[in-house]
PLY file of the C-alpha trace (Angstrom):
ply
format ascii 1.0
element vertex 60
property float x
property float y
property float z
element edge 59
property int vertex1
property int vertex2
end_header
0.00 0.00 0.00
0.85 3.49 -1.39
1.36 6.25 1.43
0.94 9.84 0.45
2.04 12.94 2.30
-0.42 14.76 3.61
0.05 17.65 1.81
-0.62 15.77 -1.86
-3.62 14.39 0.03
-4.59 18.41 0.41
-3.29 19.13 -2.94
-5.45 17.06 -4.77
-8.67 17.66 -2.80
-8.15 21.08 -2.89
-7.89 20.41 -7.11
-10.66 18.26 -6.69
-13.00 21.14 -5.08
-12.20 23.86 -6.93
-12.99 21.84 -9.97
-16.60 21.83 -8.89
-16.52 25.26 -8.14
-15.77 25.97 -11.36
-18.66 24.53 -12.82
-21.28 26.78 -14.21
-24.27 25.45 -12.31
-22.63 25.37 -9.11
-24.49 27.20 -6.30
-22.91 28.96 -3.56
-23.90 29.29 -0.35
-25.56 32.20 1.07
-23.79 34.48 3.47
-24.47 34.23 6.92
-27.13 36.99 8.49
-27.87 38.45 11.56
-28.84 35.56 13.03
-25.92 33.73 12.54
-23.72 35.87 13.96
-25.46 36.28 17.22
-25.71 32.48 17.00
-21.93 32.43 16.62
-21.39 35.04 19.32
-23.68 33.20 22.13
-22.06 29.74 21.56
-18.39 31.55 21.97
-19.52 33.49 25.10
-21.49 30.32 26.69
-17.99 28.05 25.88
-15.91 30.60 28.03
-18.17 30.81 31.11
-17.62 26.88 30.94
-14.17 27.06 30.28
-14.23 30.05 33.21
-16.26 27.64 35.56
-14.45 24.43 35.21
-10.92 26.64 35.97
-12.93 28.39 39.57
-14.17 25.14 40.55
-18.01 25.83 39.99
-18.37 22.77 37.58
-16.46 19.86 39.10
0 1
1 2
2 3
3 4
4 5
5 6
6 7
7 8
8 9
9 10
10 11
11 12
12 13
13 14
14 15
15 16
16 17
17 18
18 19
19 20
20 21
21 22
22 23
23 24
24 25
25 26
26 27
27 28
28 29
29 30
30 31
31 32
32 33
33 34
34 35
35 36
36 37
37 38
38 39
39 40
40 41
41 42
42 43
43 44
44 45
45 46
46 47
47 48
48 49
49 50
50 51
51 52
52 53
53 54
54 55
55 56
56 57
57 58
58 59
């Protein structure tokens, strides 16, 4: 069996990708909203009181 660096393993997926992007029927995604970044911005602040708690002792 054939081992390949990791970085031809990137290589070609990245070739592989980009070769569907390039399609002309390819769809890409929307942008994220308003939502999305307030959904983004409670997850990160509700991680750090856990990280915050579990450092103080208030989550054993």
């Amino acid at each position: 069996m054939e081992h390949q660096s990791i970085e031809q393993i990137i290589y070609e997926e990245t070739e592989k990708r980009l070769a569907v992007m390039e399609e002309k029927d390819y769809e890409f995604p929307e942008k994220i909203g308003k939502g999305d970044v307030i959904a983004i911005a409670v997850s990160i602040a509700v991680s750090m009181l856990l990280v915050v708690l579990c450092m103080t002792g208030g989550i054993v």
